[in-house]
N, CA, C and O atoms as a MOPAC input file, in Angstrom:
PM7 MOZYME 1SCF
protein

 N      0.83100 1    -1.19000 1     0.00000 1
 C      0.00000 1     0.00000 1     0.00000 1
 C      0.87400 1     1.25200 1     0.00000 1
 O      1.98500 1     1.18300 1     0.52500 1
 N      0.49700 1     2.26700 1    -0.49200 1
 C      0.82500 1     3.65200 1    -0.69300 1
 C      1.06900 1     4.22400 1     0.27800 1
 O      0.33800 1     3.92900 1     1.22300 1
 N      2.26400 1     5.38300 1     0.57300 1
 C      1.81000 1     5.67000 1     2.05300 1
 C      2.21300 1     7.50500 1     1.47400 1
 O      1.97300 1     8.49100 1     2.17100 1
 N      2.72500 1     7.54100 1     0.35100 1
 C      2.81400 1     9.05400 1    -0.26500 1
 C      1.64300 1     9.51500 1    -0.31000 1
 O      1.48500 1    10.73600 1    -0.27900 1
 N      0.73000 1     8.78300 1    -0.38200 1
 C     -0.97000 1     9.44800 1    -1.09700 1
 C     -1.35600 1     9.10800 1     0.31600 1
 O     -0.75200 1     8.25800 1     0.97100 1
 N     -2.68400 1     9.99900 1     0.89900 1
 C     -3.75300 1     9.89600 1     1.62300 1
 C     -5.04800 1    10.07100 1     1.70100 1
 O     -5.39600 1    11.23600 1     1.89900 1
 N     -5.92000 1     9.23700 1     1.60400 1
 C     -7.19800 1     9.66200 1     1.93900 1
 C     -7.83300 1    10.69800 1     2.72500 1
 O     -7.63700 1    10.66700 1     3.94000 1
 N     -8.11300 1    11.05000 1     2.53600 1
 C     -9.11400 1    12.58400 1     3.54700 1
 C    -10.57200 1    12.37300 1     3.10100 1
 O    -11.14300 1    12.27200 1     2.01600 1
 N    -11.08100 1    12.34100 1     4.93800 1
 C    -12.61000 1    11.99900 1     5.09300 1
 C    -12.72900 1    13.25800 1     5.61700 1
 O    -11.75500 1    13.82500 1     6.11200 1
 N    -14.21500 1    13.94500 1     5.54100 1
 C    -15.31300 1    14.87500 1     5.82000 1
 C    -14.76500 1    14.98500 1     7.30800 1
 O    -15.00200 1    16.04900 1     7.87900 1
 N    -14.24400 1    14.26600 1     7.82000 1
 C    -13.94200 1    15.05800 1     9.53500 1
 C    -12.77600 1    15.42200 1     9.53300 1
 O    -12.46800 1    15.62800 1    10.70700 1
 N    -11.67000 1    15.68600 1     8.66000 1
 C    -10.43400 1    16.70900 1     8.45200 1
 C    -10.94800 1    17.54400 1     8.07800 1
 O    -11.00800 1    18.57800 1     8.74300 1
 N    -11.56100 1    17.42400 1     6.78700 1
 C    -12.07400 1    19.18500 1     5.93700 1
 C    -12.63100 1    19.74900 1     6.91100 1
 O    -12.53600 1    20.97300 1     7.00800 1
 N    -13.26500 1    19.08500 1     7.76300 1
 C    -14.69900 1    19.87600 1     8.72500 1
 C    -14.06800 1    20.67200 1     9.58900 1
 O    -14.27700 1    21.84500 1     9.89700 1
 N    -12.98700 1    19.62000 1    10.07000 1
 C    -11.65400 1    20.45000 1    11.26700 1
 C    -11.11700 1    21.00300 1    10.90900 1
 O    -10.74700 1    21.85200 1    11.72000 1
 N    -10.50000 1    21.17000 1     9.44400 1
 C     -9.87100 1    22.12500 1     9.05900 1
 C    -10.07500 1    23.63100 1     8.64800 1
 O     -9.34200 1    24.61600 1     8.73700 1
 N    -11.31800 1    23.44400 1     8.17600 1
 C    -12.09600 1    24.64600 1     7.78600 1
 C    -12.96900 1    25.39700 1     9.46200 1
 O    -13.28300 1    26.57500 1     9.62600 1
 N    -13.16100 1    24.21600 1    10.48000 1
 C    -14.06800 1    24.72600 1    11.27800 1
 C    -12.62600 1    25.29200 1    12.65700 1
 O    -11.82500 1    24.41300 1    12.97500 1
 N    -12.52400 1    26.23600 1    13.09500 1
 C    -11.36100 1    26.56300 1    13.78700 1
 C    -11.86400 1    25.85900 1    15.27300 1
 O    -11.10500 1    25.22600 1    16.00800 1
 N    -12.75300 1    26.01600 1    15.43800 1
 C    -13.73000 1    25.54600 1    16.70500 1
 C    -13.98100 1    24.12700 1    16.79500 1
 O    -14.58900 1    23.70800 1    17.78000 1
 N    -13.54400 1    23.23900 1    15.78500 1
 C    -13.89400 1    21.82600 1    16.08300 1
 C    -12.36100 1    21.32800 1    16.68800 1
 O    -11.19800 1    21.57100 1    16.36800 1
 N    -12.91200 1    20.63500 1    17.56600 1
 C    -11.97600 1    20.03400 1    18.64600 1
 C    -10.93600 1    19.38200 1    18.12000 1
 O    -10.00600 1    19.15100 1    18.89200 1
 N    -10.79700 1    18.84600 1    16.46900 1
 C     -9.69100 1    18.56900 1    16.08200 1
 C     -8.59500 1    18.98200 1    15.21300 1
 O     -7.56600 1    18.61300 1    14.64500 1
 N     -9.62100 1    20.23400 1    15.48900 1
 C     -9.06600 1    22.07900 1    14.20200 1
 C     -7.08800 1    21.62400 1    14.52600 1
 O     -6.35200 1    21.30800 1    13.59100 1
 N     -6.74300 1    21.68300 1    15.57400 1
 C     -5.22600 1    22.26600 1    15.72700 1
 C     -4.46200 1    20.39900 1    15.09100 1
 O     -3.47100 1    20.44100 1    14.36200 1
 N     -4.95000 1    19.25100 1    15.40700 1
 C     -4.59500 1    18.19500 1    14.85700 1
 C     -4.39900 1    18.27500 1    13.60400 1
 O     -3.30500 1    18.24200 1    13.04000 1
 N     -5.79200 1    18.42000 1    12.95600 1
 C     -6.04300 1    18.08100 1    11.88100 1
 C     -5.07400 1    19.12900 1    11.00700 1
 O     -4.94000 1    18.79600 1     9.82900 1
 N     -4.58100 1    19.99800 1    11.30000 1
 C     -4.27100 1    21.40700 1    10.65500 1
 C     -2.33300 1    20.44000 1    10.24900 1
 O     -1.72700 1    19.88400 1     9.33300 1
 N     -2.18300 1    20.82200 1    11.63300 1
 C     -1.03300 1    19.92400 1    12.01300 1
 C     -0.53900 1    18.46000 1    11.03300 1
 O      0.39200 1    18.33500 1    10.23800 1
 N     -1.09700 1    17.93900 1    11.27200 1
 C     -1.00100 1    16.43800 1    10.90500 1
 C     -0.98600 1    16.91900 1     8.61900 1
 O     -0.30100 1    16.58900 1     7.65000 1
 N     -2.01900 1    17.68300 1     8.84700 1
 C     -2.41100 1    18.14700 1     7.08000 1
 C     -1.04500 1    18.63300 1     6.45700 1
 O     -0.48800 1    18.05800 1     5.52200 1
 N     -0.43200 1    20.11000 1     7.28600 1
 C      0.70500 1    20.47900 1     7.35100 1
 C      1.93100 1    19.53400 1     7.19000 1
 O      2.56500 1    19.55500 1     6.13600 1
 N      2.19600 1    18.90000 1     7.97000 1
 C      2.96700 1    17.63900 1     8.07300 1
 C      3.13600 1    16.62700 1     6.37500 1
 O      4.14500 1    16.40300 1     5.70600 1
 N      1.55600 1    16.18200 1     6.12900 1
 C      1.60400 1    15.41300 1     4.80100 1
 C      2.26100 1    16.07000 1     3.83600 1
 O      3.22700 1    15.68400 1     3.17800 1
 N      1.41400 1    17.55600 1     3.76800 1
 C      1.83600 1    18.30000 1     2.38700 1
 C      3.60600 1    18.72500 1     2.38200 1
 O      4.41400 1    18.54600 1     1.47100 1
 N      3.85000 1    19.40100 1     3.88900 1
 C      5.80900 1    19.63400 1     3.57800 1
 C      6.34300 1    18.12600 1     3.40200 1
 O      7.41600 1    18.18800 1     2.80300 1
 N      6.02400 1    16.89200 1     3.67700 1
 C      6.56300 1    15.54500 1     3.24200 1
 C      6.32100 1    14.91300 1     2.02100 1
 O      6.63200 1    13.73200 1     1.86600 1
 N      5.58800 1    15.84000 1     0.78000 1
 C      4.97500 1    15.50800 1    -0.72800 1
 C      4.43500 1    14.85400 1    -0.89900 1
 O      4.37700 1    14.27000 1    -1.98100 1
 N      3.35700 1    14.47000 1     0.67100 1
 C      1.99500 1    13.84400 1    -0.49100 1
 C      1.51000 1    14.21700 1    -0.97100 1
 O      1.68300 1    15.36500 1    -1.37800 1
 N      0.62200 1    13.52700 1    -1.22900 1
 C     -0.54000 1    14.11800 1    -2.41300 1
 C     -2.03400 1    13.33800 1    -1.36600 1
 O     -2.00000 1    12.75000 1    -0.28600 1
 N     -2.94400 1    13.60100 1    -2.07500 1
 C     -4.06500 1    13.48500 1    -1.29000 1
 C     -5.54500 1    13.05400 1    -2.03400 1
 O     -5.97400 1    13.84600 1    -2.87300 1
 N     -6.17100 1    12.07400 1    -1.80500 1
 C     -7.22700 1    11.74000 1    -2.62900 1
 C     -8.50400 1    12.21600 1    -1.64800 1
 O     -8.41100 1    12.20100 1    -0.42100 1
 N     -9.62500 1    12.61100 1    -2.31800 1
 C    -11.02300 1    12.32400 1    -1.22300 1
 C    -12.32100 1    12.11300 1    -2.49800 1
 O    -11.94900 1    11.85600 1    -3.64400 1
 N    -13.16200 1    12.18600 1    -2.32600 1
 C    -14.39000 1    11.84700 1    -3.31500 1
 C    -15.26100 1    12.76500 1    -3.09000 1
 O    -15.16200 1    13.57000 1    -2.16300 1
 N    -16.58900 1    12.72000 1    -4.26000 1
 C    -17.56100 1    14.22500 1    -4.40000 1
 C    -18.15300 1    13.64700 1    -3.23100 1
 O    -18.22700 1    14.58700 1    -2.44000 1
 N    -18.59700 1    12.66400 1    -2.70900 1
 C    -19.54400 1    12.07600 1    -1.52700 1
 C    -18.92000 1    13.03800 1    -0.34800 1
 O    -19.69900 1    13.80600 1     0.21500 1
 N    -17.79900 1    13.02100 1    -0.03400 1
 C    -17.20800 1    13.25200 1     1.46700 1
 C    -17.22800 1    15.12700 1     1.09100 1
 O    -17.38800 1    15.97600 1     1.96800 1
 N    -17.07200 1    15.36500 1    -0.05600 1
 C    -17.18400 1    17.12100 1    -0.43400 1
 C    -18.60100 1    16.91900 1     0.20600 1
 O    -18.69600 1    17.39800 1     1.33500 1
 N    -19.54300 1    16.40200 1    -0.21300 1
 C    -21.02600 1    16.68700 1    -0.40400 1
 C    -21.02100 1    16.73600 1     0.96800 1
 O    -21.09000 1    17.88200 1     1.41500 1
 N    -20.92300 1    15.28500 1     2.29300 1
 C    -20.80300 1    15.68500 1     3.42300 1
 C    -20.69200 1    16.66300 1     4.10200 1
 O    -21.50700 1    17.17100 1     4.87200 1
 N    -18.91400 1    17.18500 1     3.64100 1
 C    -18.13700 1    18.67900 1     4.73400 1
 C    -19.47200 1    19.42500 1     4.08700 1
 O    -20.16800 1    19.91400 1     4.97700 1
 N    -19.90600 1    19.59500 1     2.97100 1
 C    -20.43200 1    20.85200 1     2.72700 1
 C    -21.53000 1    21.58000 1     3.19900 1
 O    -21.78000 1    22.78500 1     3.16600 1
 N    -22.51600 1    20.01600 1     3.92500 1
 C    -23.77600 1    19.71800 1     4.49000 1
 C    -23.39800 1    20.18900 1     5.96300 1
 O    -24.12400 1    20.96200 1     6.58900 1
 N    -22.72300 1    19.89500 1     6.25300 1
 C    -22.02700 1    19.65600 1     7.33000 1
 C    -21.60200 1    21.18000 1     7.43000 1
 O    -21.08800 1    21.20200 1     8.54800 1
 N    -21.52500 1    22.27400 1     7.00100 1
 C    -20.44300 1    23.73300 1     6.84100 1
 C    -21.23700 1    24.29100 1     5.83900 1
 O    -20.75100 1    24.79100 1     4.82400 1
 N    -22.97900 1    24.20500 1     6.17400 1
 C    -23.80600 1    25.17200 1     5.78200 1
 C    -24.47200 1    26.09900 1     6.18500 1
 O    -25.39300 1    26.66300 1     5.59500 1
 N    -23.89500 1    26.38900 1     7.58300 1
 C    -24.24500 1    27.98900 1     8.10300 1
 C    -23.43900 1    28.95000 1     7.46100 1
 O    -22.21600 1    29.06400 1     7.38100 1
 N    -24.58400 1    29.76800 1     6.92000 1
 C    -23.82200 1    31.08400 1     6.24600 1
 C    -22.39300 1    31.99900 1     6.55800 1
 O    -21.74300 1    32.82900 1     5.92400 1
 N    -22.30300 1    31.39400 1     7.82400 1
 C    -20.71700 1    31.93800 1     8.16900 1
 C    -19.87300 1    30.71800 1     7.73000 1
 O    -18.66100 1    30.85000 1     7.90000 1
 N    -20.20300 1    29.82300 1     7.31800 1
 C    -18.71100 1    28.75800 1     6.61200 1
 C    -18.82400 1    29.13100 1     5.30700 1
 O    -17.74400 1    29.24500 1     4.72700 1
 N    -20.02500 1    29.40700 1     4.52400 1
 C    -20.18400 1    29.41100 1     3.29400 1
 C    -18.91100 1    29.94000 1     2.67500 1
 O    -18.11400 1    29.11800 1     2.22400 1
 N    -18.56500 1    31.58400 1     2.59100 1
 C    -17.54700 1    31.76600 1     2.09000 1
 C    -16.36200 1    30.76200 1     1.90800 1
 O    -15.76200 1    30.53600 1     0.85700 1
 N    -16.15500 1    30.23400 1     3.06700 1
 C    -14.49400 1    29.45500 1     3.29500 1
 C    -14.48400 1    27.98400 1     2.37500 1
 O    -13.56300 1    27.47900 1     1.73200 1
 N    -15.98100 1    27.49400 1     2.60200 1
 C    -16.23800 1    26.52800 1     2.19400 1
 C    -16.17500 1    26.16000 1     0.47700 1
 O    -15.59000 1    25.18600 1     0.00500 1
 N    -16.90200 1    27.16300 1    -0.27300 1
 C    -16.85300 1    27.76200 1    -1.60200 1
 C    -15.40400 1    27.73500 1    -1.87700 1
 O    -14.96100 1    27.00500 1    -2.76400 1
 N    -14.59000 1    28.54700 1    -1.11200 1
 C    -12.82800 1    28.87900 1    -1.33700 1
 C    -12.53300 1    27.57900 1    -1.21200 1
 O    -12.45400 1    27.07800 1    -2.33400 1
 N    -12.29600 1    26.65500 1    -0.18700 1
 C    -11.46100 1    25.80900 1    -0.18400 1
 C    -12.00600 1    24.52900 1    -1.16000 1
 O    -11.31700 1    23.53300 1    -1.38100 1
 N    -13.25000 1    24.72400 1    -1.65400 1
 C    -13.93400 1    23.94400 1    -2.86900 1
 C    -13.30500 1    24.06400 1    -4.20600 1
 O    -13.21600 1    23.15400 1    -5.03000 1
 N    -12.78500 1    25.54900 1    -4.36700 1
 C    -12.22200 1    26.16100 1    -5.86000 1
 C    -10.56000 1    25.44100 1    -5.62400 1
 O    -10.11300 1    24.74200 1    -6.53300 1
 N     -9.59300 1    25.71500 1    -4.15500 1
 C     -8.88500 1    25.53800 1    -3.96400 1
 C     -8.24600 1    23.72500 1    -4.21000 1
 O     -7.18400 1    23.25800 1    -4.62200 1
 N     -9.36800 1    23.21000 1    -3.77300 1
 C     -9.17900 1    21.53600 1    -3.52100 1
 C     -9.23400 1    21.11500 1    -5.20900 1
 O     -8.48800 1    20.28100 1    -5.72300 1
 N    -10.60600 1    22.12300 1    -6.14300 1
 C    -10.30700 1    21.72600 1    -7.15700 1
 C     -9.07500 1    21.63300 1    -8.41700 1
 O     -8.72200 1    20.85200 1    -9.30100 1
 N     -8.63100 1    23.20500 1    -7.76400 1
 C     -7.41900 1    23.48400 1    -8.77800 1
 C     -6.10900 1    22.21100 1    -8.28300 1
 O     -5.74400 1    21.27000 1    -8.98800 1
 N     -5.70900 1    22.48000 1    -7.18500 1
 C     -4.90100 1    21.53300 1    -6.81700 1
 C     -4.35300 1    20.66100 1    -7.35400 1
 O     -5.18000 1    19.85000 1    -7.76900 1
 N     -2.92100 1    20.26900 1    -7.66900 1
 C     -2.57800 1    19.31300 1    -8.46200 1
 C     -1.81500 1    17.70900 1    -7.49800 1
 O     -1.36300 1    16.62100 1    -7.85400 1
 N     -2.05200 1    18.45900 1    -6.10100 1
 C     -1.50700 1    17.75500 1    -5.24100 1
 C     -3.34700 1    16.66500 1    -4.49500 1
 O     -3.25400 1    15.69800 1    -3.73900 1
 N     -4.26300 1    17.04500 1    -4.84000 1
 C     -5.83100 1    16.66100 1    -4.14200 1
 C     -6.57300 1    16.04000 1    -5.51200 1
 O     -6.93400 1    16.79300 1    -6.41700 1
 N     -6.68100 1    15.20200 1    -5.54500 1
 C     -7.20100 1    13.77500 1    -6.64600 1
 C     -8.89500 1    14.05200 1    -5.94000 1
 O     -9.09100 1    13.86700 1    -4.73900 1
 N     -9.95400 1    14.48400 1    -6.83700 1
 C    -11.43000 1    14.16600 1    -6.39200 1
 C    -11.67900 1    13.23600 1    -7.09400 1
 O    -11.42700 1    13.25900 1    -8.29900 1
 N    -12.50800 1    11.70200 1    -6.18500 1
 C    -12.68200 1    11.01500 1    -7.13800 1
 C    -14.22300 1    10.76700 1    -7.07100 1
 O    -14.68700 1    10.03800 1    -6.19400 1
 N    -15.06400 1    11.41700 1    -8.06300 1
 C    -15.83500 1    11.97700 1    -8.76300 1
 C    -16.98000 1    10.36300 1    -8.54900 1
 O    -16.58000 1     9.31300 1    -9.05200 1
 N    -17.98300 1    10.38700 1    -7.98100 1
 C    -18.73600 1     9.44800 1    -7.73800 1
 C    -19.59700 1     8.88200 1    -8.85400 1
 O    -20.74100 1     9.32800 1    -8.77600 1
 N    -19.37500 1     7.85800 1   -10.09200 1
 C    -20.14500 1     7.18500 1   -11.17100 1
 C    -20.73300 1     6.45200 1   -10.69400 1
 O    -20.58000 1     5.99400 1    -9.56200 1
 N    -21.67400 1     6.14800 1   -11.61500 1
 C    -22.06800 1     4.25200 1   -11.79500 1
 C    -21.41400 1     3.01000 1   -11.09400 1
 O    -21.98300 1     2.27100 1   -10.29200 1
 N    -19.78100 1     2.88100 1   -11.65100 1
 C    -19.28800 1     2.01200 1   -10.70800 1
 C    -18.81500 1     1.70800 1    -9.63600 1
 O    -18.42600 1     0.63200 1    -9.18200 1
 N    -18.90500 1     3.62300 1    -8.87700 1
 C    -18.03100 1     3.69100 1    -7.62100 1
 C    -19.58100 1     3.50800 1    -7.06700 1
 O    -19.66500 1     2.76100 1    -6.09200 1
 N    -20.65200 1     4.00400 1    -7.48300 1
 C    -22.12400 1     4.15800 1    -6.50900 1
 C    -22.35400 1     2.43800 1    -6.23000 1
 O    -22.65500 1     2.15100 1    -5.07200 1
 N    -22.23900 1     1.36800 1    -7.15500 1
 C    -22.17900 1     0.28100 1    -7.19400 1
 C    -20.99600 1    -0.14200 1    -6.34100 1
 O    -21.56100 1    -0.61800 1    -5.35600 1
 N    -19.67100 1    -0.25100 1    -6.13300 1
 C    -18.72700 1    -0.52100 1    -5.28800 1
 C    -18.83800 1    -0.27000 1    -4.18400 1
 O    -18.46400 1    -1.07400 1    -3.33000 1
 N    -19.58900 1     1.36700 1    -3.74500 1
 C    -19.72700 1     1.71800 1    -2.52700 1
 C    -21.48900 1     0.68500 1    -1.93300 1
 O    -21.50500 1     0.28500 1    -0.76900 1
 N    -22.29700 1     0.50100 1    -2.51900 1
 C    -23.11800 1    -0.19800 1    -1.61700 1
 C    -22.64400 1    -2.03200 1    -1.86400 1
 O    -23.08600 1    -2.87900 1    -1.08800 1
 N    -21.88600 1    -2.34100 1    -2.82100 1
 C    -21.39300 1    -3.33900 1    -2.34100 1
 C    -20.78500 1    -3.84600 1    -1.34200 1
 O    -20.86300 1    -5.03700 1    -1.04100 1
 N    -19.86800 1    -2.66900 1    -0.49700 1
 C    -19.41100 1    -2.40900 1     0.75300 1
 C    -20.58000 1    -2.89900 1     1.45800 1
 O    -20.73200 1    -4.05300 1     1.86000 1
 N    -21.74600 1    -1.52100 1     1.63100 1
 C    -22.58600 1    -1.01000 1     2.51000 1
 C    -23.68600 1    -2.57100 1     2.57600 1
 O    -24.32000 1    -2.87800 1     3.58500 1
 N    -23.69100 1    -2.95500 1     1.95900 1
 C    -24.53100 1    -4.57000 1     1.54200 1
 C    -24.26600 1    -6.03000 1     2.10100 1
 O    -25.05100 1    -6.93700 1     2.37900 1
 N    -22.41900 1    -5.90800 1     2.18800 1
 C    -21.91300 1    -6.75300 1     2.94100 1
 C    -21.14700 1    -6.78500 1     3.86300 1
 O    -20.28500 1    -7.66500 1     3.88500 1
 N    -21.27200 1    -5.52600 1     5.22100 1
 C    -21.22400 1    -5.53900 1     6.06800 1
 C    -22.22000 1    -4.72200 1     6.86600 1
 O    -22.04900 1    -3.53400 1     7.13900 1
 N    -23.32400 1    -5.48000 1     7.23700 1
 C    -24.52700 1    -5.08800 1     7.74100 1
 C    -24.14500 1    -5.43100 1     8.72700 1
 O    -24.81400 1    -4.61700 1     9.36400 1
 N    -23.38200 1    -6.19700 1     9.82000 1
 C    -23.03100 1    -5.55000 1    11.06000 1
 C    -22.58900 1    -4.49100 1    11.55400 1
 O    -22.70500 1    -4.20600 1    12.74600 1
 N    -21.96000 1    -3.69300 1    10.59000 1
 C    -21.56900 1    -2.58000 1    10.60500 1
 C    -21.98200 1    -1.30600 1    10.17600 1
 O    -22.26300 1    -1.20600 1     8.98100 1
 N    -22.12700 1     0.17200 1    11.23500 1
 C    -22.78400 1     1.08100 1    11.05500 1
 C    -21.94100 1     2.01000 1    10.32600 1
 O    -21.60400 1     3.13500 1    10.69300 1
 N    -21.56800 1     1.26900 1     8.99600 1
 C    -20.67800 1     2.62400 1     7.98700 1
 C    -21.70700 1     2.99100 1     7.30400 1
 O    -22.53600 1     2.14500 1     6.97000 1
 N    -21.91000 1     4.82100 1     6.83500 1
 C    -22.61100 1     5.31100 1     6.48600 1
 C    -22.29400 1     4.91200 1     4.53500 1
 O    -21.14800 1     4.52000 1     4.31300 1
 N    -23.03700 1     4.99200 1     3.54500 1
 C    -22.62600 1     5.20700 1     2.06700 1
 C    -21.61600 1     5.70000 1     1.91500 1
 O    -20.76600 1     5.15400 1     1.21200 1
 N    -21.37300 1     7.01500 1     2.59200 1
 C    -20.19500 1     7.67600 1     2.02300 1
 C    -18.94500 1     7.23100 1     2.63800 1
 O    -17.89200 1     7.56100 1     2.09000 1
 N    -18.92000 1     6.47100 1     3.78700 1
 C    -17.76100 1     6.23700 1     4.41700 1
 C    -17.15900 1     4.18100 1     3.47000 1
 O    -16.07400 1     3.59900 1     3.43900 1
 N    -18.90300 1     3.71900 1     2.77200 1
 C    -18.25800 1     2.49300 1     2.42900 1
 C    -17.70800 1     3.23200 1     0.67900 1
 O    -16.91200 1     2.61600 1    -0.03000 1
 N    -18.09900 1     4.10600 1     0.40700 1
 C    -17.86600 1     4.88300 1    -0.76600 1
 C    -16.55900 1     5.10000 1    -0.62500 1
 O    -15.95900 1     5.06600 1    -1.69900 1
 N    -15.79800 1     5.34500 1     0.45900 1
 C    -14.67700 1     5.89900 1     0.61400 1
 C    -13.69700 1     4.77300 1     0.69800 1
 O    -12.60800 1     4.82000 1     0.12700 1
 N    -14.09900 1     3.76200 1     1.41500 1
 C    -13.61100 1     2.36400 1     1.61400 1
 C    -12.92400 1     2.05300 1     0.16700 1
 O    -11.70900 1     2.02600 1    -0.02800 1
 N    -14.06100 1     1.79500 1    -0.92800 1
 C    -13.95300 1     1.48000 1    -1.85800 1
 C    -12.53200 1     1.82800 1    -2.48200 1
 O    -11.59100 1     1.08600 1    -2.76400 1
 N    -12.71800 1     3.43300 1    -2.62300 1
 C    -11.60800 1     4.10100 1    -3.42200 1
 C    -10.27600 1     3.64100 1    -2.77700 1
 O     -9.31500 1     3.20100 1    -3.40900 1
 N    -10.36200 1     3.83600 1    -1.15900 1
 C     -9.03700 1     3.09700 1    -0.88900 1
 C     -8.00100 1     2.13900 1    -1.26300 1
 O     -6.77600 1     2.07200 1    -1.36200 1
 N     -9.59200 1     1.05500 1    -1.50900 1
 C     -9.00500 1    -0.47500 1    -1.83400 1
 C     -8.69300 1    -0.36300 1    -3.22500 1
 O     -7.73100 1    -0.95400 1    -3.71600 1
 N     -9.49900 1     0.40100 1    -3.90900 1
 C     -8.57200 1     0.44600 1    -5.24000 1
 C     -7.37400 1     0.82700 1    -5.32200 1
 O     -6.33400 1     0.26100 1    -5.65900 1
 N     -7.65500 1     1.96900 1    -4.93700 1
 C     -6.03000 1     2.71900 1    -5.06100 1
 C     -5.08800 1     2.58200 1    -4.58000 1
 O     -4.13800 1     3.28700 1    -4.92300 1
 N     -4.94900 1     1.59700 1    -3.56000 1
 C     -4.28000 1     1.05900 1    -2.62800 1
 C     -3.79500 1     1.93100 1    -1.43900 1
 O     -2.58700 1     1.95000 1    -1.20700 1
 N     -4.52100 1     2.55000 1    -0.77900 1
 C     -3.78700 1     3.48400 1     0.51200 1
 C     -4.31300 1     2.74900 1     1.78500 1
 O     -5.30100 1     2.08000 1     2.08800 1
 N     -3.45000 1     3.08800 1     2.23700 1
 C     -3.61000 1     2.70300 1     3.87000 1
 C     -3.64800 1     3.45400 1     4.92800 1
 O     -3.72600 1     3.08400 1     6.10000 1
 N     -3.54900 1     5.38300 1     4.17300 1
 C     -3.60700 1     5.56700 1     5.79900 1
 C     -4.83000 1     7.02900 1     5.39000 1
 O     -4.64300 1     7.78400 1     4.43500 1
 N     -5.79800 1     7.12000 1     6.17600 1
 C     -6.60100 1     8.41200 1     6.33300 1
 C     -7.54100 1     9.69000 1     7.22300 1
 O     -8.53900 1     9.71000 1     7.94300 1
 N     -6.79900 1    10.43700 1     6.81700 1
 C     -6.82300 1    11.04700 1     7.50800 1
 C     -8.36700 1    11.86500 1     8.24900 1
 O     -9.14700 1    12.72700 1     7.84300 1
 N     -8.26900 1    11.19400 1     9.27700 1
 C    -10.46800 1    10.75300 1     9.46000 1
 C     -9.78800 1    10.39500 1    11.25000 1
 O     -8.80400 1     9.97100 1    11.85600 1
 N    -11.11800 1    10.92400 1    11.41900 1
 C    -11.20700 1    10.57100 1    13.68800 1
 C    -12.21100 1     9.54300 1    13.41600 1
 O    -12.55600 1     8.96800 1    14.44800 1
 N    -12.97400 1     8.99800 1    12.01700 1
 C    -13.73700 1     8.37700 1    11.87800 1
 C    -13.31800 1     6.58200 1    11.93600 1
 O    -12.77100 1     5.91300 1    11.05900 1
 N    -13.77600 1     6.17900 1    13.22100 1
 C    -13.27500 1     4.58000 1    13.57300 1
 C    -13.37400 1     3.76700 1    12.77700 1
 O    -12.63200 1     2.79000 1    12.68000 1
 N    -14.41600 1     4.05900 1    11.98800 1
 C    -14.53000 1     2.85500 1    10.74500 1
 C    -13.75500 1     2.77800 1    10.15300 1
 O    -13.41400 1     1.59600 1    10.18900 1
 N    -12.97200 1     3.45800 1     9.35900 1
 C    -11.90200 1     3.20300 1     9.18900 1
 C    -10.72900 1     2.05600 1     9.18500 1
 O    -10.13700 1     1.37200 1     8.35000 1
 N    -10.73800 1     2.24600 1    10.60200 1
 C     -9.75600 1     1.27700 1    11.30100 1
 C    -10.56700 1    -0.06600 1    11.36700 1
 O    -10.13800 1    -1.16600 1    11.02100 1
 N    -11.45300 1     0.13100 1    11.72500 1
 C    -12.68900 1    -1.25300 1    11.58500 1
 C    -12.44200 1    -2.21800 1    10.57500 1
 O    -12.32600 1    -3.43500 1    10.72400 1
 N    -12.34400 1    -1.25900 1     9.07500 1
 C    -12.00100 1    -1.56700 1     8.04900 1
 C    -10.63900 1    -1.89500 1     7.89900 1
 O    -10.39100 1    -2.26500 1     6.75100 1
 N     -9.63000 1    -1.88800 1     8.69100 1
 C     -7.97900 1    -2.49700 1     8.49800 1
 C     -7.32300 1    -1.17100 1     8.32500 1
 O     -6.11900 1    -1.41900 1     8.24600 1
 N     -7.55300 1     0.39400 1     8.20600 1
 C     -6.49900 1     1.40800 1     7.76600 1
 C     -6.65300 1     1.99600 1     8.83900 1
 O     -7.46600 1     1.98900 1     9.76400 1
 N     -5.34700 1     2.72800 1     8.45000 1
 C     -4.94000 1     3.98500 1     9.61100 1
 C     -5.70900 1     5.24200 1    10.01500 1
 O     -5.35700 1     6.28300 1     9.46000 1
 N     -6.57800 1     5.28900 1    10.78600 1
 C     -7.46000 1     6.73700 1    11.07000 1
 C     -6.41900 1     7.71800 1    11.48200 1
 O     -6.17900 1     7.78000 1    12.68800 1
 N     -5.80500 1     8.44600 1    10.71900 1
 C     -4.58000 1     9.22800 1    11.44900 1
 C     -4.81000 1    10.35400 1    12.39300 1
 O     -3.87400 1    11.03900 1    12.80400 1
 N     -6.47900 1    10.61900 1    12.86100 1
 C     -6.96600 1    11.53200 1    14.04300 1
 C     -7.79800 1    10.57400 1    14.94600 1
 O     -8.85200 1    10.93800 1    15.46700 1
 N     -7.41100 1     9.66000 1    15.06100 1
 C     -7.49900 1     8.87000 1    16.21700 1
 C     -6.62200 1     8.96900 1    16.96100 1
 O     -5.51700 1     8.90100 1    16.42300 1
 N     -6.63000 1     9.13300 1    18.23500 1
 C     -5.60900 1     8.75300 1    19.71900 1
 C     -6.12500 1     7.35300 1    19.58200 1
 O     -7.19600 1     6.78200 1    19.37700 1
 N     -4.65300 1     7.01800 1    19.82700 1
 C     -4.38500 1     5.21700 1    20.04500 1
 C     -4.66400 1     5.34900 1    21.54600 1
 O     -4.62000 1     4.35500 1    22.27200 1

């Protein structure tokens, strides 16, 4: 598995953009950290759609819009753009693990991982790890 590239789930962007969320100074940190070490960074339109739901009081709007134009230009942030076969991959996830409370977008996210081969992302979100990868805003 990859460890130059990282996944980024809806609870970095959220911390990153939100100064007030409890994992604002981590997440900032840890983000900082990837980019001066040259990764690069993947996330999907699902987990955009999330932060965005998620950072729709009119006081995120501005930042949210910016760091939307920003994430797009980027040559270092891969969006991977939700089709037919990822909407199909992601409830294939969500279908066969019904013991488990992963939301669409988090088995959506699963998916892209396993393709692309990464292992570590950057998410406080446990499933994750549930799933075998590195939640890198988890305390061990």
């Amino acid at each position: 598995m990859s460890n130059d590239r990282c996944f980024v789930d809806s609870a970095c962007w959220i911390a990153l953009l939100n100064k007030h969320d409890n994992l604002h100074k981590t997440a900032e940190t840890i983000y900082k950290d990837r980019m001066e070490a040259g990764s690069d960074f993947v996330t999907t339109s699902s987990v955009l759609i999330e932060t965005s739901n998620t950072l729709c009081h009119p006081a995120f709007k501005p930042s949210v819009i910016a760091f939307r134009r920003r994430l797009e230009s980027s040559p270092r942030v891969e969006i991977v753009f939700v089709n037919p076969d990822l909407w199909a991959k992601g409830w294939s996830v969500y279908e066969t693990r019904l013991d488990k409370a992963w939301s669409l977008t988090d088995c959506i996210s699963l998916a892209v991982m396993k393709e692309q081969g990464l292992s570590d992302a950057l998410t406080s979100d446990r499933h994750f790890v549930q799933a075998g990868y590195r939640a890198l805003l988890v305390d061990d």
